[in-house]
KEFITI-507734 format. One record per residue (C-alpha): residue number from 1; residue in three letters; x, y, z. Coordinates in steps of 0.2 Angstrom, whole numbers. Each point is the difference from the previous one (the first is absolute). Example, Ala and Ser with C-alpha at 12.3 -4.5 7.8 and 13.67 -1.06 7.14 Angstrom:
# residues 2
[atom 1 ALA [62 -22 39]] [atom 2 SER [6 17 -3]] 
//
This chain:
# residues 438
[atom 1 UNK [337 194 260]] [atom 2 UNK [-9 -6 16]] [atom 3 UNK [-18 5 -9]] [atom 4 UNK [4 -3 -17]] [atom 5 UNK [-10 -15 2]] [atom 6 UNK [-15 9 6]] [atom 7 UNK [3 12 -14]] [atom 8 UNK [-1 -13 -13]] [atom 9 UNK [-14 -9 7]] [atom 10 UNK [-11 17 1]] [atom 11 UNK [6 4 -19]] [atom 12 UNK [-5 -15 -6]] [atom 13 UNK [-18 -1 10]] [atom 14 UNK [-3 18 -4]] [atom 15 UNK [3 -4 -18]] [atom 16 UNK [-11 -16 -1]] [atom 17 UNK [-13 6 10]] [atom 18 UNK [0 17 -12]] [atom 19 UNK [1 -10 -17]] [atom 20 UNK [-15 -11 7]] [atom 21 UNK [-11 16 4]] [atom 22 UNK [4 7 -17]] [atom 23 UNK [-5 -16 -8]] [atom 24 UNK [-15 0 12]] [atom 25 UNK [-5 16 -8]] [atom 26 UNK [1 -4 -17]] [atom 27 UNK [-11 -17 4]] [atom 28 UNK [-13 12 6]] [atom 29 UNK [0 14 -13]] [atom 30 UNK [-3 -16 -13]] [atom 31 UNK [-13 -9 8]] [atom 32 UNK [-9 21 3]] [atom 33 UNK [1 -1 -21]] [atom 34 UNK [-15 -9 0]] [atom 35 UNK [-18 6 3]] [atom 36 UNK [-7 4 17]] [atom 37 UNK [-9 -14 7]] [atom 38 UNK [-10 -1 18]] [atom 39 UNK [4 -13 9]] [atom 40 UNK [-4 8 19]] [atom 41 UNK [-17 -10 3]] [atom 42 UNK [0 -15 12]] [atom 43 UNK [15 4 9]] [atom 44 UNK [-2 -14 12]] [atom 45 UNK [-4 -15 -14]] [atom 46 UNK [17 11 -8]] [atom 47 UNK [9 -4 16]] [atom 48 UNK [-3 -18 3]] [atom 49 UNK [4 -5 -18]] [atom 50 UNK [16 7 2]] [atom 51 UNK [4 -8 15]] [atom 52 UNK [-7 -17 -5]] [atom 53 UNK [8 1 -17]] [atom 54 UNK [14 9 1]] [atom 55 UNK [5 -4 16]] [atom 56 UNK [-7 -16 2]] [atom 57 UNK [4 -5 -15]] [atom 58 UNK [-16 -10 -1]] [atom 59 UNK [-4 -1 -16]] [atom 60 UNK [20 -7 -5]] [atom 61 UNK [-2 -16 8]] [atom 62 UNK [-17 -3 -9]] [atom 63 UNK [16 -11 -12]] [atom 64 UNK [5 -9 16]] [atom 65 UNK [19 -3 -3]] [atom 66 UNK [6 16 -7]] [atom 67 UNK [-10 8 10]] [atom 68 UNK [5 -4 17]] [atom 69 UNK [19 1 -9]] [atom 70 UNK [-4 17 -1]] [atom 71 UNK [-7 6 18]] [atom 72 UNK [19 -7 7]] [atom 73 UNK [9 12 -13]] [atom 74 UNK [-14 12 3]] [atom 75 UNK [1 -1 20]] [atom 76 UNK [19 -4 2]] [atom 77 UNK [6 13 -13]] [atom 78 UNK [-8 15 11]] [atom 79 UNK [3 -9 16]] [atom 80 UNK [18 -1 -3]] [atom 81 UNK [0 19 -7]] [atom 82 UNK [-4 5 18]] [atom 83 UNK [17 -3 5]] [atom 84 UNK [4 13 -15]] [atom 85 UNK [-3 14 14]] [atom 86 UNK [14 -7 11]] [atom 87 UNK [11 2 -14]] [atom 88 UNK [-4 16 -2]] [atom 89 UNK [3 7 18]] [atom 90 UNK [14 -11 -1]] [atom 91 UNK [7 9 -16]] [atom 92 UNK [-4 20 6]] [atom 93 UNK [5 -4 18]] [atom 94 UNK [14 -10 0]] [atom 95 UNK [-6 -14 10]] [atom 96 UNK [-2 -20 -3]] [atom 97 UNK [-16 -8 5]] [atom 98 UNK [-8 15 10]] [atom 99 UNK [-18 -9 3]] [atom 100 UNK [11 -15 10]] [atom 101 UNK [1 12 13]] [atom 102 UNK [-16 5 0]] [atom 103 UNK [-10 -16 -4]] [atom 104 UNK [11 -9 13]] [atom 105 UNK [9 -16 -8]] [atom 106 UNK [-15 -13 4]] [atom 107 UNK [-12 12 -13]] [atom 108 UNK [14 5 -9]] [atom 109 UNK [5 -17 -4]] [atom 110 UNK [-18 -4 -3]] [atom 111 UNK [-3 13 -14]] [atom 112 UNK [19 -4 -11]] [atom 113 UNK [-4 -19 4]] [atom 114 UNK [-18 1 -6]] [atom 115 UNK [9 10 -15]] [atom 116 UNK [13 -13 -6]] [atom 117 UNK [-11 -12 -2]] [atom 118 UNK [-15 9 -9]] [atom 119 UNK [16 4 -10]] [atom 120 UNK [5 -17 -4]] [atom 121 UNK [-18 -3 -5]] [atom 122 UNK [1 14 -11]] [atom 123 UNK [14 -6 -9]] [atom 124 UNK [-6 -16 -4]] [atom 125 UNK [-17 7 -4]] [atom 126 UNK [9 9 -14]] [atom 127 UNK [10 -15 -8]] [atom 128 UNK [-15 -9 2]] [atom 129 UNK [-9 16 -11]] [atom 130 UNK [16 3 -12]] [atom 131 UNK [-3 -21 -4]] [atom 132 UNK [-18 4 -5]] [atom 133 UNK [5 15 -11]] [atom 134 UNK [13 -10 -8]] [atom 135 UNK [0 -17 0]] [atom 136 UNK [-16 -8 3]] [atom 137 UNK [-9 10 -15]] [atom 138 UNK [-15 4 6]] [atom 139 UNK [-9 7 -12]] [atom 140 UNK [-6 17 7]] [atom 141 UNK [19 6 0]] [atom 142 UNK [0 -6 -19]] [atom 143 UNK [-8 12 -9]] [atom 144 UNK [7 12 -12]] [atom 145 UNK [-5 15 11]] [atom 146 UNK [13 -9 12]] [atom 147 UNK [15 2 -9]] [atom 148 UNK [15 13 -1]] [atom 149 UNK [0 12 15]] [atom 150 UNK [-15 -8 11]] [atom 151 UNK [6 -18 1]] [atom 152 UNK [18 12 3]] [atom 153 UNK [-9 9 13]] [atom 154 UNK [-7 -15 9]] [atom 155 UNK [16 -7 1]] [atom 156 UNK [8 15 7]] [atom 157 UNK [-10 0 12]] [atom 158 UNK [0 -17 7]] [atom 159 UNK [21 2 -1]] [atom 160 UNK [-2 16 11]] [atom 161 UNK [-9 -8 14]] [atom 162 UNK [12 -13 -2]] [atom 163 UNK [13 10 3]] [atom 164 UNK [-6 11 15]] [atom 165 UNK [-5 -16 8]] [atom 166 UNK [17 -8 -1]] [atom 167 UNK [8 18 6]] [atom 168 UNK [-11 2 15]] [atom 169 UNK [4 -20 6]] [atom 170 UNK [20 4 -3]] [atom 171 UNK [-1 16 9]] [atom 172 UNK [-5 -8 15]] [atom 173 UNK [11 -16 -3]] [atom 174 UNK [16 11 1]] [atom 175 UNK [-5 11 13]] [atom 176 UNK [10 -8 13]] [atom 177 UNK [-9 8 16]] [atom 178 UNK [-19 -6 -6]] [atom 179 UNK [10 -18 -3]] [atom 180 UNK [6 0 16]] [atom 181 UNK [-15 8 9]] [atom 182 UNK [-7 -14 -7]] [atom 183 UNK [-17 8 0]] [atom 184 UNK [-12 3 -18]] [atom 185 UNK [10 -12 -10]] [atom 186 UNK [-9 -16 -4]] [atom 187 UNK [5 0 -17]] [atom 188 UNK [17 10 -2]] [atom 189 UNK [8 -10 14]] [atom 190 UNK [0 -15 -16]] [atom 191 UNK [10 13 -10]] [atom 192 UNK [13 7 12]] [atom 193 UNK [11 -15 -1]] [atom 194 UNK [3 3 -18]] [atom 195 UNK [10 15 6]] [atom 196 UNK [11 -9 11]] [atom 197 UNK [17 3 -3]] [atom 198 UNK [0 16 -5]] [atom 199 UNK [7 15 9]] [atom 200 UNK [-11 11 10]] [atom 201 UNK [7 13 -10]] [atom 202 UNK [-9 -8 -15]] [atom 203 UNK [-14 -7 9]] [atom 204 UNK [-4 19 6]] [atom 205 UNK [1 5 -19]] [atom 206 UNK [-12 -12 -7]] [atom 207 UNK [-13 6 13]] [atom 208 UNK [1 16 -2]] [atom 209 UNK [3 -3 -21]] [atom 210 UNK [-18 -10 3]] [atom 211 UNK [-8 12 9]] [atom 212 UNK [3 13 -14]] [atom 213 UNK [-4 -8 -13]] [atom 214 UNK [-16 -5 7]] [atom 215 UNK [-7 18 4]] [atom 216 UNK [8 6 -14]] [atom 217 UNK [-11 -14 -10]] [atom 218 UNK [-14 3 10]] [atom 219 UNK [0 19 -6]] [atom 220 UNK [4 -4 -17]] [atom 221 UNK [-17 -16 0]] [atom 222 UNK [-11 14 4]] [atom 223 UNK [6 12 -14]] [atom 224 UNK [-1 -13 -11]] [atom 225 UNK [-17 -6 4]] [atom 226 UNK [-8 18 -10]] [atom 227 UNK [9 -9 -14]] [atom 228 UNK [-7 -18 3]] [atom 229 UNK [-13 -10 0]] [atom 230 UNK [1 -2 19]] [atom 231 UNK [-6 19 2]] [atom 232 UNK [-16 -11 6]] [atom 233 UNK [8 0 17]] [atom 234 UNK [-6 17 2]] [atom 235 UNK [-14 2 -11]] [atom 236 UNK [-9 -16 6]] [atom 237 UNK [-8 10 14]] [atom 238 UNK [-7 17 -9]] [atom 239 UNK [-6 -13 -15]] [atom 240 UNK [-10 -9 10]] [atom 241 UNK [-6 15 9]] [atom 242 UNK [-6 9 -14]] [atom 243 UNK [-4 -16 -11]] [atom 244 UNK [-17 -1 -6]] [atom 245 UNK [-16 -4 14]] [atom 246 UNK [-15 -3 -13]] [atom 247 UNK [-6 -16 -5]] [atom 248 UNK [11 -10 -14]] [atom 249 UNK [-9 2 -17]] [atom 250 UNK [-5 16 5]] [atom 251 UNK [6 15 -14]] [atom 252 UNK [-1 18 4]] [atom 253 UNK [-9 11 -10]] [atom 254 UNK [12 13 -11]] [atom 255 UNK [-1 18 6]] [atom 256 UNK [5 5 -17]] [atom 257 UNK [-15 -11 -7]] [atom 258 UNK [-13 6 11]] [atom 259 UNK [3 17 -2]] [atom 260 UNK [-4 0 -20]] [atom 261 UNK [-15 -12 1]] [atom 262 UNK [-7 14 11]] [atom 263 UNK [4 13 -11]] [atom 264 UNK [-11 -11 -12]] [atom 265 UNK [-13 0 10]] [atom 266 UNK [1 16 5]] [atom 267 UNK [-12 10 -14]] [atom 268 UNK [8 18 6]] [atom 269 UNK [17 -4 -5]] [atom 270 UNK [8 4 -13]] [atom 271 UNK [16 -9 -4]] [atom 272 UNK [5 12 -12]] [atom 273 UNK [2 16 11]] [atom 274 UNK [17 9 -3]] [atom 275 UNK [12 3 16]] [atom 276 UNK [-1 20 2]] [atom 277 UNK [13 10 -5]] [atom 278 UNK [16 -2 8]] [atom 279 UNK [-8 -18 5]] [atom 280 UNK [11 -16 -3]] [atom 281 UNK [-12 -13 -7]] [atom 282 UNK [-3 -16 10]] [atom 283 UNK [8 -14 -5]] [atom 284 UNK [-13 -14 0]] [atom 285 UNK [7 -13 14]] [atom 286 UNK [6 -17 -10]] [atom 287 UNK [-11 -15 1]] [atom 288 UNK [11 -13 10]] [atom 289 UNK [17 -2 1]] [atom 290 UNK [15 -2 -14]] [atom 291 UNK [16 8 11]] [atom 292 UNK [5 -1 19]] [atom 293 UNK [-6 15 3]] [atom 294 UNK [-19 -2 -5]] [atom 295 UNK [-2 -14 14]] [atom 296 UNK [-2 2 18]] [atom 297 UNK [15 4 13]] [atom 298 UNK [-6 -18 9]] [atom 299 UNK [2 -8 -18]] [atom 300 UNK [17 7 1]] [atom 301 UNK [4 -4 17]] [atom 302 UNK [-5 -19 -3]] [atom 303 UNK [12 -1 -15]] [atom 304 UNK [15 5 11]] [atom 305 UNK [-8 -11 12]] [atom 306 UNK [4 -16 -10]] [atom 307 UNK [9 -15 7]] [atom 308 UNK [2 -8 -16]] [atom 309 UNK [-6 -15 8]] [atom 310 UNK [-12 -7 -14]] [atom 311 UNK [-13 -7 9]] [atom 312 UNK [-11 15 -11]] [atom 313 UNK [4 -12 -15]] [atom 314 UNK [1 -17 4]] [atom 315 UNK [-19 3 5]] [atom 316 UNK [-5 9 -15]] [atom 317 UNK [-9 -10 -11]] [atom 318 UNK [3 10 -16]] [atom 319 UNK [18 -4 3]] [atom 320 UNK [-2 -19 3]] [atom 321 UNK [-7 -3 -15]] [atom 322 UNK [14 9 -10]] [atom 323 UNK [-7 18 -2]] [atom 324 UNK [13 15 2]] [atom 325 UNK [-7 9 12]] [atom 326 UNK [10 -3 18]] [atom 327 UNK [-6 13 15]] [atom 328 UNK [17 -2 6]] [atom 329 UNK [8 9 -17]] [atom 330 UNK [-14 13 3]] [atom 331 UNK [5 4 14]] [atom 332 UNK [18 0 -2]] [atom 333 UNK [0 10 -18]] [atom 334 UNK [-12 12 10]] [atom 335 UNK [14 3 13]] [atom 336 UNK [13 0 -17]] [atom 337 UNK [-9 13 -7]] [atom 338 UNK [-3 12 15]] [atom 339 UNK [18 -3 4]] [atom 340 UNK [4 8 -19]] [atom 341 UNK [-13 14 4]] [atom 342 UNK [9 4 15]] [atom 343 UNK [18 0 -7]] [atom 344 UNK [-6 11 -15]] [atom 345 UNK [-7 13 14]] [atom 346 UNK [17 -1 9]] [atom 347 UNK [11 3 -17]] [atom 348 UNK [-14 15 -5]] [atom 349 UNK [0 12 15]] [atom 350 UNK [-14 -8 7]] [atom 351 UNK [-14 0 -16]] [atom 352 UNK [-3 -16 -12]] [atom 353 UNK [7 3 -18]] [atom 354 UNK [-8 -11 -10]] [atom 355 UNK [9 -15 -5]] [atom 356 UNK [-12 -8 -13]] [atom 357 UNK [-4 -14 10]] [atom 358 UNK [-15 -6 16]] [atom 359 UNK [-5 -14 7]] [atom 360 UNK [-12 -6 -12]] [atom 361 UNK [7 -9 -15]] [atom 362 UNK [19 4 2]] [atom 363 UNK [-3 -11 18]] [atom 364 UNK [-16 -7 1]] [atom 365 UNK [-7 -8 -13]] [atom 366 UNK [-20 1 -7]] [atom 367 UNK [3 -18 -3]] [atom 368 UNK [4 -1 21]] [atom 369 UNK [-14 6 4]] [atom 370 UNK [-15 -6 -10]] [atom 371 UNK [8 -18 6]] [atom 372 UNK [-8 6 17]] [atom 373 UNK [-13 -10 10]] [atom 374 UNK [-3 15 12]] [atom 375 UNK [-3 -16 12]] [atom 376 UNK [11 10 14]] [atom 377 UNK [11 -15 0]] [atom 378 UNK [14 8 2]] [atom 379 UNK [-7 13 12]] [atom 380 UNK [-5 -13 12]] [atom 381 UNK [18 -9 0]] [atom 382 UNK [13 15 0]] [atom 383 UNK [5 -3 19]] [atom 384 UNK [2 21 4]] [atom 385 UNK [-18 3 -11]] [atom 386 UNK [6 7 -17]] [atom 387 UNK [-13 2 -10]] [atom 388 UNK [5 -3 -20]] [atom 389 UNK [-18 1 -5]] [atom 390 UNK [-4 17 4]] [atom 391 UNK [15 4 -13]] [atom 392 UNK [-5 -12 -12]] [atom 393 UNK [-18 6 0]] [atom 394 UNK [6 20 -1]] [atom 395 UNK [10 -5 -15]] [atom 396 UNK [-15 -10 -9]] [atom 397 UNK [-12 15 3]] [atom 398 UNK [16 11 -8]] [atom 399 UNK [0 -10 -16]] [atom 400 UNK [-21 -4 -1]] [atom 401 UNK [-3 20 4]] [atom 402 UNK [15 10 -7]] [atom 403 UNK [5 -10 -15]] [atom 404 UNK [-14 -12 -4]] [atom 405 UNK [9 -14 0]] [atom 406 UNK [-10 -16 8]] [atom 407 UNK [3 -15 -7]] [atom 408 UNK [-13 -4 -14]] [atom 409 UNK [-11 -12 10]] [atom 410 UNK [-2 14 15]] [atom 411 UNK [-4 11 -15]] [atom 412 UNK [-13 -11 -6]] [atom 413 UNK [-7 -2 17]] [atom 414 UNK [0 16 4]] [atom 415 UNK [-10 6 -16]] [atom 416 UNK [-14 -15 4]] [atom 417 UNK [-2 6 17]] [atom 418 UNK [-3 18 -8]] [atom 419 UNK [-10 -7 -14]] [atom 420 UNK [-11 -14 8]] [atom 421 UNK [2 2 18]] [atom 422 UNK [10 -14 1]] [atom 423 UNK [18 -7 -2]] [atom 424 UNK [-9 -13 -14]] [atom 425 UNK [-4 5 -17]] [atom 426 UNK [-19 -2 -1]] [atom 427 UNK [-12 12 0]] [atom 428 UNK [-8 4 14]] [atom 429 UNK [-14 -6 -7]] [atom 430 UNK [4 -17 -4]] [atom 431 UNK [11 -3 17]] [atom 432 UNK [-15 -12 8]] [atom 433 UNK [-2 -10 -17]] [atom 434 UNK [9 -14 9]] [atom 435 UNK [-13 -1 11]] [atom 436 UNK [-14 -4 -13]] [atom 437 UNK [-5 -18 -4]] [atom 438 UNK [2 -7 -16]] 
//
C-alpha cells in the first residue's frame, strides 16, 4: 500500500502519455493524406521565421492589446508547465518538492514565486479573454462559423486554464512546509488564510487532492488539445517552418498542367497509345483540387494549425462587404473534413470507402470562392502564416479546369482573351481606335 500511490500516478502517465502518442499518430497519417510537397529550401530564412513567429509571437502583437494578452498566456502557460516535471518525479519517486533540495530555497523560491505570479496573470488574462468571447461581442467571434462546438471549444479552454491555474496556487497555499518556509509564495501566502481553521488532516487532503487534480488535468489538456482548436500550441512551430517562402501573389505552376501542355507541344506524342498488356492505364492527374487529399500535406498541416482567431476575416475584404466567403471557415471546414477522412480510414481497416461526399460543394462552396480577391489579406494577418489562398486558388483551378464552371463573366473574359488577345471584346484590330481623332 506504501507505493500504491506511485502505482497510480505511473498508470495514469503511462496511459496519458500513450493516448497522446496514438493521437499524435493519427494527426500525422492525416496531414501525410495530402500531396508531397518540398519545403527543405532556405533552411535558415525557415528557421528564423519560426523563432520570430512562432516563438516570438511577432506578428500577434501587430493588434496591440490582444496581442500582448496573448504572450502572458503564451509565456506563463509553458513557464508554469516546467514545474509539471517536479510533479512528476514527485509522483514515480515518492518525494515532495525534490528540486528544493537541489535548487537551494533562494532559487527554489525564485522559480515557484516567479510561477504564482505568472499564474495569477494567467488567470486574469483568461477572464479578461472569456469577457471578449462572450460579452463584449466583438464581431470576429460572431460569425456563423463560430457557433456550436468552436465557441464550445473556445470556452473549454479558457475554463481549463482557469482551473489549472487555481489548482497550482491551492497546492501551494496548503502545503504547510512551503507556507512556512516562507520561500516562492508571493501569491499563495494571500490564499493560505482561507484555510485557517481547518485540521491538518484536512489541510494535508486538499494539497495533495489539488496536486492531483492538476497533473491529472494537465495530462488530460494535452489529450484534448488533438481534439481542439488550441492543437496550434504545437503545430505553430512546423507551420511556420514549412509555411510558404516566395513572394505573396506569387502562384505555382500545376505539375499536372505542365505536363499535358508539353504533351501538346510535343509532335512525337501520341496521347492515344494503349498501356501494354498486363499494363494498368494512367489515370491522368486531376486539375486542382476538390477533396483533402488532392491538396498538399503543408495545406493540411495549416488547417489543423488554425487558431480560430479571425484575424483571416475581419481583414478580408470579400467578407466586409457581406460576401460568404470567410478564410477562417476554410480553413476550419478543411480540418472538418480531413477529420471525417481520417475517421472513415479508422472504421475501414485503414482504406477510404467512399462516402459520397468531398470538400468541394458538400463544405466549401463555388459561391466562397469566386467571392475571392486573391489579395493575400488573409495570408498576411494569420499570426502562425496559414495560407487560405493557396486552398482557395486550387479549388478555383478544380472548378475552371475539371468542371468548367467559371462564373459567366470570367467565361467571357476568357474567350476575349482567346479571340482578340485581350480581356475586352474588340477586335484586335479596332483596339487603338480610341486613339484616332475625330
Amino acid at each position: 500500500m506504501q507505493y500504491l500511490p506511485n502505482i497510480l500516478f505511473a498508470i495514469a502517465l503511462i496511459a496519458g502519455i500513450g493516448f497522446f502518442a496514438m493521437n499524435v499518430r493519427k494527426l500525422t497519417r492525416n496531414i501525410n493524406l495530402g500531396k508531397d510537397i518540398d519545403r527543405k529550401d532556405n533552411k535558415a530564412e525557415r528557421w528564423k521565421n519560426m523563432i520570430k513567429i512562432a516563438l516570438g509571437q511577432s506578428k500577434m502583437v501587430r493588434r496591440p492589446f490582444s496581442g500582448f494578452l496573448h504572450i502572458i498566456v503564451y509565456v506563463g502557460f509553458v513557464i508554469i508547465n516546467i514545474e509539471v516535471l517536479e510533479i512528476i518525479i514527485d509522483g514515480l519517486l515518492g518525494t515532495h518538492r525534490i528540486f528544493q533540495g537541489f535548487l537551494g530555497n533562494a532559487f527554489y523560491g525564485f522559480l515557484i514565486g516567479t510561477f504564482e505570479i505568472l499564474a495569477a496573470l494567467v488567470f486574469a488574462v483568461v477572464v479578461l479573454f472569456w469577457t471578449r468571447r462572450n460579452i463584449a461581442n466583438i464581431k470576429r467571434f460572431l460569425s456563423k462559423e463560430m457557433k456550436g462546438w468552436p465557441k464550445m471549444d473556445g470556452n473549454l479552454i479558457l475554463y481549463f486554464e482557469m482551473v489549472l491555474m487555481t489548482l497550482f496556487l491551492v497546492m501551494n497555499a496548503t502545503d504547510v512546509p512551503f507556507q512556512e518556509a516562507g520561500i516562492g509564495n508571493p501569491i499563495s501566502q494571500f490564499i493560505a488564510p482561507l484555510f485557517d481553521g481547518f485540521s491538518a488532516t484536512t489541510i494535508h487532503t486538499i494539497e495533495r487532492t489539488a496536486w492531483w487534480i492538476h497533473i491529472l488535468g494537465i495530462l488530460v489538456f494535452l489529450n484534448y488539445l488533438y481534439y481542439s482548436k488550441h492543437l496550434h500550441i504545437l503545430l505553430a512551430f512546423p507551420n511556420t517552418f514549412f509555411a510558404n517562402l516566395n513572394p505573396k501573389g506569387q502562384f505555382n505552376n500545376l505539375a499536372s498542367v505542365t505536363k499535358e501542355v508539353k504533351l501538346m507541344m510535343d509532335p512525337s506524342a501520341d496521347p492515344y497509345t494503349t498501356p501494354a498488356e498486363g499494363a494498368e492505364e494512367e489515370v491522368p492527374e486531376k486539375f486542382g483540387a476538390s477533396e483533402v487529399t488532392d491538396l498538399n500535406w503543408v495545406q493540411l498541416l495549416n488547417a489543423y494549425t488554425c487558431t480560430e482567431c479571425g484575424r483571416c476575416t475581419s481583414a478580408c475584404p470579400a467578407n466586409l462587404t457581406g460576401k460568404k466567403l470567410s478564410p477562417r471557415k476554410i480553413m476550419m471546414d478543411t480540418r472538418d473534413r480531413l477529420e471525417e477522412v481520417g475517421r472513415n480510414i479508422d472504421a475501414n481497416g485503414g482504406t477510404f470507402k467512399d462516402d459520397g461526399k468531398q470538400l468541394l460543394n458538400d463544405y466549401i462552396l463555388p459561391e466562397e470562392l469566386w467571392a475571392c480577391t486573391s489579395c493575400n489579406a488573409c495570408v498576411e494577418e494569420c499570426p502562425v502564416n496559414i495560407d487560405p489562398l493557396s486552398i482557395i486558388m486550387d479549388m478555383r483551378r478544380y472548378l475552371v479546369m475539371e468542371e468548367s464552371a467559371a462564373p459567366q463573366e470570367l467565361n467571357a473574359m476568357m474567350s476575349n482573351i482567346e479571340n482578340n488577345g485581350a480581356p475586352w471584346q474588340y477586335n484586335q484590330q479596332d483596339r487603338l481606335n480610341w486613339a484616332k481623332e475625330e
